[in-house]
C-alpha positions as CSV (number, residue, x, y, z in Angstrom):
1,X,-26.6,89.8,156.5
2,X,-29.1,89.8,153.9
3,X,-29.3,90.2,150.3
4,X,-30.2,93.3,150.7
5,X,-27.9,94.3,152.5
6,X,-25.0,92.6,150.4
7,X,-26.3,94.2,147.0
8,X,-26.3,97.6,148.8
9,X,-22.2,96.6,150.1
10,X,-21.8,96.1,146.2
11,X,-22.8,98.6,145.0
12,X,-21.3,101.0,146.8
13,X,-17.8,98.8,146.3
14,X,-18.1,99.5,142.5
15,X,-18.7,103.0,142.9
16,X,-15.7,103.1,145.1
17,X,-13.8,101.5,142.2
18,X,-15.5,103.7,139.6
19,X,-14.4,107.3,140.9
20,X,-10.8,105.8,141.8
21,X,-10.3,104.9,138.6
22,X,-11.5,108.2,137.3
23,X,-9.6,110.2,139.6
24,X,-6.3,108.1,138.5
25,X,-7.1,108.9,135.0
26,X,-7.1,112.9,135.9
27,X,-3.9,112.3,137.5
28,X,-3.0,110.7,134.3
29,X,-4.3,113.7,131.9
30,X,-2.8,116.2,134.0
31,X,0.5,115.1,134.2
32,X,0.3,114.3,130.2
33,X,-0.6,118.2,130.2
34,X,2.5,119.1,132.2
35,X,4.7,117.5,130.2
36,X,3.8,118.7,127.1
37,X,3.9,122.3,128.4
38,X,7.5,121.5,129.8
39,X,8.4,120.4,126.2
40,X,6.7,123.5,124.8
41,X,8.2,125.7,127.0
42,X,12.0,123.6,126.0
43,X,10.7,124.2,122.3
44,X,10.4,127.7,123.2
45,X,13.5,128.7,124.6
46,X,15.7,126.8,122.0
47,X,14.0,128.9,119.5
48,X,14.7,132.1,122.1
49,X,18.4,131.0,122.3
50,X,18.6,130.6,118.5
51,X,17.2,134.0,117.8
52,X,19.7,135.5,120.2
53,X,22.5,133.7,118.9
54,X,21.3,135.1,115.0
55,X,20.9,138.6,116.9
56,X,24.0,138.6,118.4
57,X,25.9,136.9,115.0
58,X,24.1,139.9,113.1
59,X,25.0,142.4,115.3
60,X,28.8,141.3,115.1
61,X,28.9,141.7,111.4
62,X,27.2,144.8,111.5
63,X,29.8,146.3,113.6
64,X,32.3,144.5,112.0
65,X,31.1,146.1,108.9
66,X,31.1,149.6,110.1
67,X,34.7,148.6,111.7
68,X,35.3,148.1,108.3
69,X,34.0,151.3,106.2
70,X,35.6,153.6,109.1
71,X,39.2,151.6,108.5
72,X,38.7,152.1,104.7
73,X,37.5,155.6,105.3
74,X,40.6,156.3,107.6
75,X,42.9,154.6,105.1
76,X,41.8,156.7,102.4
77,X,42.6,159.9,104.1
78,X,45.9,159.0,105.5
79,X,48.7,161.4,104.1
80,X,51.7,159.5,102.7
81,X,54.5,159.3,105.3
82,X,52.4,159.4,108.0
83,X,53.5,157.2,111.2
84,X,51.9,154.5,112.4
85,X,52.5,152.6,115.6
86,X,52.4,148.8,115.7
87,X,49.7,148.5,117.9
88,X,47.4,150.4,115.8
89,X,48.3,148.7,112.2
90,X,45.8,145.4,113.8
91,X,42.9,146.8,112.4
92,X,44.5,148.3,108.9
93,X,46.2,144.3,108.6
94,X,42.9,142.6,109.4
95,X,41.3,144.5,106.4
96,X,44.3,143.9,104.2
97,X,45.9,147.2,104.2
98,X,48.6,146.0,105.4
99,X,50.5,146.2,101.9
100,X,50.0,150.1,101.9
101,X,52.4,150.7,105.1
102,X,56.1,149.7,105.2
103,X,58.0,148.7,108.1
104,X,60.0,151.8,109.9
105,X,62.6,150.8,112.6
106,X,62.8,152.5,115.9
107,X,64.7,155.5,116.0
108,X,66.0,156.4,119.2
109,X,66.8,159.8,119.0
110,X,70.0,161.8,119.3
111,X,70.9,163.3,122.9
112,X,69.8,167.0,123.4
113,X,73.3,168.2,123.0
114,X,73.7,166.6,119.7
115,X,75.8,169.0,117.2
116,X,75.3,168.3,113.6
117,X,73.4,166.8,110.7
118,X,71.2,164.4,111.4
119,X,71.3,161.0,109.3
120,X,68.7,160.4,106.6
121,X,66.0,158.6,108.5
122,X,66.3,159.8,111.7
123,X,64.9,162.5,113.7
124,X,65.9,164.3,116.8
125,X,63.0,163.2,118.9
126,X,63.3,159.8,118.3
127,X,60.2,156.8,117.5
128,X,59.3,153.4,118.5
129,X,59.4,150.4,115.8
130,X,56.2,151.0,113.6
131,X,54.7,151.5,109.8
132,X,54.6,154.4,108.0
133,X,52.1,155.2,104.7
134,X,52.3,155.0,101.0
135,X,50.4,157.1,98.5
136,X,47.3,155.9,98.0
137,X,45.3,156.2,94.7
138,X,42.2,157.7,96.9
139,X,44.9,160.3,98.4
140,X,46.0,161.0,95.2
141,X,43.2,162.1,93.7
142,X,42.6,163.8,96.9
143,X,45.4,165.9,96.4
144,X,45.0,166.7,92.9
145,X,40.9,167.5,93.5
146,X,42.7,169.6,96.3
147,X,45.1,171.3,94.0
148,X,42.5,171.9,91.0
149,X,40.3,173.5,93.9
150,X,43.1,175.9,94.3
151,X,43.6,176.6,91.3
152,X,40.0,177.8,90.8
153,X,39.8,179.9,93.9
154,X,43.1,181.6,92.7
155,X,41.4,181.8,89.2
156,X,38.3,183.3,90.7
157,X,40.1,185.6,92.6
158,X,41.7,187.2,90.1
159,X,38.9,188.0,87.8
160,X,37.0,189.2,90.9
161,X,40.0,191.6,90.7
162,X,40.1,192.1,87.0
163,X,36.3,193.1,87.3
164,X,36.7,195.6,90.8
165,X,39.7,196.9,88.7
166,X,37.4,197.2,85.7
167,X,34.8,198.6,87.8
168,X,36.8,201.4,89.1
169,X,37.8,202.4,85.7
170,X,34.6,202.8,84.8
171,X,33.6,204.3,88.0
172,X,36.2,206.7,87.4
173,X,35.5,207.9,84.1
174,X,32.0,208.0,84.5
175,X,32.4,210.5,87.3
176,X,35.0,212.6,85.6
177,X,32.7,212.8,82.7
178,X,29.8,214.1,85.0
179,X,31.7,216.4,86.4
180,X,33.1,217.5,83.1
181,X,29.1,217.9,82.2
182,X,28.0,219.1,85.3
183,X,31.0,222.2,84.6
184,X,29.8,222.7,81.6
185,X,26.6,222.8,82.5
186,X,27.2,225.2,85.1
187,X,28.8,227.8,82.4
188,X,26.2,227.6,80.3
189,X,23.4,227.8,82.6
190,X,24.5,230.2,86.1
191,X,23.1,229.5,89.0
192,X,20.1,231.8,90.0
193,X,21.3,234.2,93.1
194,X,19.2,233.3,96.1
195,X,20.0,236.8,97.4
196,X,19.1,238.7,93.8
197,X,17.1,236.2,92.1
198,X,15.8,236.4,88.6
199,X,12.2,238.2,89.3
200,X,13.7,240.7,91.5
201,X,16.0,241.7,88.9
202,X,12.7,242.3,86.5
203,X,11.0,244.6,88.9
204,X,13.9,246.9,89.0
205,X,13.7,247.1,85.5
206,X,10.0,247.4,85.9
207,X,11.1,250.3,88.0
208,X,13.8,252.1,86.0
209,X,11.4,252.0,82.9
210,X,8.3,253.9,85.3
211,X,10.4,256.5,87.0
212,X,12.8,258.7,85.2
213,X,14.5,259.6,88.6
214,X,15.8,256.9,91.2
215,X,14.2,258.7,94.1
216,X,10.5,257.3,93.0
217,X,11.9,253.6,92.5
218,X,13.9,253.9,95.7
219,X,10.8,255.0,97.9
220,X,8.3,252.0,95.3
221,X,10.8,249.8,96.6
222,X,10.9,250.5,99.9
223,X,7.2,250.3,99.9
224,X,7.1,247.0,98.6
225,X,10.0,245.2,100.0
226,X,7.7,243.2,102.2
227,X,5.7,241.2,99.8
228,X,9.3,240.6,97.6
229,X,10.2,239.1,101.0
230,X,7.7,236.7,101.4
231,X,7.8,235.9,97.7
232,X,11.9,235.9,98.0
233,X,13.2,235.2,101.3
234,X,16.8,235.2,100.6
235,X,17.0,238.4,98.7
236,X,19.2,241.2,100.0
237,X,18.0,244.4,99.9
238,X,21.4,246.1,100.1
239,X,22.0,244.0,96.7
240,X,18.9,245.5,95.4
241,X,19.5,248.9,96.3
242,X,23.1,249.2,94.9
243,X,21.3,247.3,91.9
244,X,19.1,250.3,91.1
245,X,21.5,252.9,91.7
246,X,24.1,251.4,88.9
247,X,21.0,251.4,87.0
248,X,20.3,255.1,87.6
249,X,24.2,255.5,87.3
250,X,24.1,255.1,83.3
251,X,27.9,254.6,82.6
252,X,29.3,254.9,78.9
253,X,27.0,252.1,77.4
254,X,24.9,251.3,80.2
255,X,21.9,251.3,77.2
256,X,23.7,247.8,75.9
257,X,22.4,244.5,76.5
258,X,25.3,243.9,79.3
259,X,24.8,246.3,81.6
260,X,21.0,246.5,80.7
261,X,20.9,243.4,82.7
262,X,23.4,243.4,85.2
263,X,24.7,240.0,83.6
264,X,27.9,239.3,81.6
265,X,25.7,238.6,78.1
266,X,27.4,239.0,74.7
267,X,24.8,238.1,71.7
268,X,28.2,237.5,69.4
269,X,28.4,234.1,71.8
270,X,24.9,233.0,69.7
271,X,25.9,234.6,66.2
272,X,26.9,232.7,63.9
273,X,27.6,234.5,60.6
274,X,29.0,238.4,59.8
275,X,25.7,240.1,59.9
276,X,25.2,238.5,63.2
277,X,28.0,239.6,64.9
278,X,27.5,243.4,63.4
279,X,24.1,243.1,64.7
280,X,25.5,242.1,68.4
281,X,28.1,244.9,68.3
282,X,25.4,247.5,67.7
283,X,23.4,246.1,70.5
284,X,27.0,246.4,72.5
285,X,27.9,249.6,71.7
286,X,27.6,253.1,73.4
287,X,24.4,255.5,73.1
288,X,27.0,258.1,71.9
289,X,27.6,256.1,68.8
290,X,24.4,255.5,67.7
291,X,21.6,256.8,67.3
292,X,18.4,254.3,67.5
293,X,20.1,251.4,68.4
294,X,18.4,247.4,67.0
295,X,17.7,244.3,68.5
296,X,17.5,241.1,66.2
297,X,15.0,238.6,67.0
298,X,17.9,236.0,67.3
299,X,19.2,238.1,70.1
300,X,16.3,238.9,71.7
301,X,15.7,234.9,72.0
302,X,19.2,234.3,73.4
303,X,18.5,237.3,75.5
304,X,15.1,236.0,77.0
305,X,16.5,232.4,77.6
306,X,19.4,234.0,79.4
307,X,17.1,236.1,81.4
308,X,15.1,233.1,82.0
309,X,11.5,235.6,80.8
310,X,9.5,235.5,78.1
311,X,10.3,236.9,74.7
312,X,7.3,238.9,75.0
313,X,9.2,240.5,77.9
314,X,12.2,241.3,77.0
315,X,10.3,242.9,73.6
316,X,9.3,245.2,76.0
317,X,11.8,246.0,78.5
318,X,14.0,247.0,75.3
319,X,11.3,249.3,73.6
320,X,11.1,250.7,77.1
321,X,14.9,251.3,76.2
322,X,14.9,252.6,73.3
323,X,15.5,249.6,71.2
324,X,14.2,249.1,68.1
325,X,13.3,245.3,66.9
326,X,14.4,244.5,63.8
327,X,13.8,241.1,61.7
């Protein structure tokens, strides 16, 4: 072989040598890599197992702290004397309540045909071995919050009736005073006839005053009942027909203010002092005992308010009559 040939063998020896050695260092890298990921990933879960572990540890106390406040809560509410069965006092020991039950043997009951007091301590039905409850403070003050509650509902409730009773009192005397107003009320002031109101009552005046005989303001009536109809659509025209004719009838004083106006009026009711009521006597008394009989202005006032017209009017339905108007 020749050197040539030789230098060519060596070289490629070394290379040979060169990339095995370079591959066994890869090898080397890569499993130095796989390890450290396999201790990463043992890092890892310890850490994941002690999370869990402080997850689970909180979660205990969490609901052994709600385990807890409901126990309390319960405790608190228990009434005195209440029964407790022994496999039910684990919990109220384990939170050291246990000092707030005493122990209660077991009953066993009386037979069904037991005649007969019963023994203190024992009921008919009978119980197993258990606890029963003492008064708390918290069921205590409970019961007295629960009693004062009472006591203001029963205080509320019986000035709610103090003030309805009140109330209908008042209501009661308010009404009998309106009606003791509305009646006088009425007295003083009649109600206006719908079937001979106040303005058909003033024509037939109207028409006594034009027509000496009742045959002329019987047949001007007649003639104008119509339009009082539409202006009074209530009135009665038998009413107003008997009306005129007890005007036309002129019975012993039919010239005083009473009969005059169809209406019970007596000017004494608005007089006051002597010459007053001399004044309304004259106006009251018969034709046959006077001669020209006076009308005050006082009672021509009382009159017109009464007749619901002016004074003006009434001046001159009794000049129409034969009344003279005095001062």
């Amino acid at each position: 072989m020749s050197v040539a040939g030789i230098g060519f063998a060596a070289g490629g020896v070394a290379d040979a040598i060169q990339g095995l050695m370079e591959q066994r260092m890869r090898q080397a890298q890569l499993a130095e890599q796989v390890r450290s990921n396999q201790a990463n990933e043992v890092l890892r879960q310890k850490q994941i197992d002690a999370m869990t572990a402080e997850r689970t540890a909180h979660d205990q106390e969490v609901r052994d702290a709600r385990e807890e406040a409901a126990t309390i809560r319960q405790r608190q509410m228990i009434p005195s004397g209440t029964f407790m069965p022994v496999d039910q006092m684990q919990r109220y020991q384990k939170y050291g309540f246990g000092p707030t039950f005493k122990p209660v043997e077991a009953d066993p009951g009386v037979e069904p045909d037991f005649q007969g007091p019963l023994q203190e301590g024992r009921s008919r039905q009978g119980h197993p071995a258990g606890f029963e409850a003492l008064p708390t403070e918290q069921q205590q003050q409970f019961d007295e919050k629960q009693a004062a509650a009472a006591r203001e509902a029963a205080r509320r409730e019986e000035a709610d009736r103090v003030r309805a009773d009140y109330e209908d009192k008042l209501y009661r005397a308010r009404e009998e005073n309106l009606t003791r107003l509305r009646d006088q009320f009425t007295q003083t002031h009649p109600v206006d006839d719908p079937t001979q109101p106040e303005g058909l009552k003033a024509y037939l005046f109207q028409l006594k005053n034009r027509y000496p005989k009742i045959e002329g303001a019987e047949k001007e009536l007649g003639t104008a009942w119509e339009n009082i109809r539409k202006a009074h659509p209530r009135a009665d025209p038998v009413k107003a027909a008997a009306a005129l004719k007890s005007m036309y009838a002129q019975p012993a004083g039919a010239n005083s203010l009473g009969s005059l106006f169809g209406v019970d009026f007596d000017p004494s009711q608005f007089s006051t002092t002597k010459e007053d009521q001399q004044a309304a006597a004259r106006a009251n008394a018969p034709p046959s005992s006077l001669g020209t009989q006076t009308i005050n202005q006082a009672e021509l006032a009382a009159l017109a308010q009464r007749m619901k017209i002016t004074p003006e009017q009434a001046a001159a339905q009794m000049k129409a009559r034969n009344f003279v108007i005095v001062p």
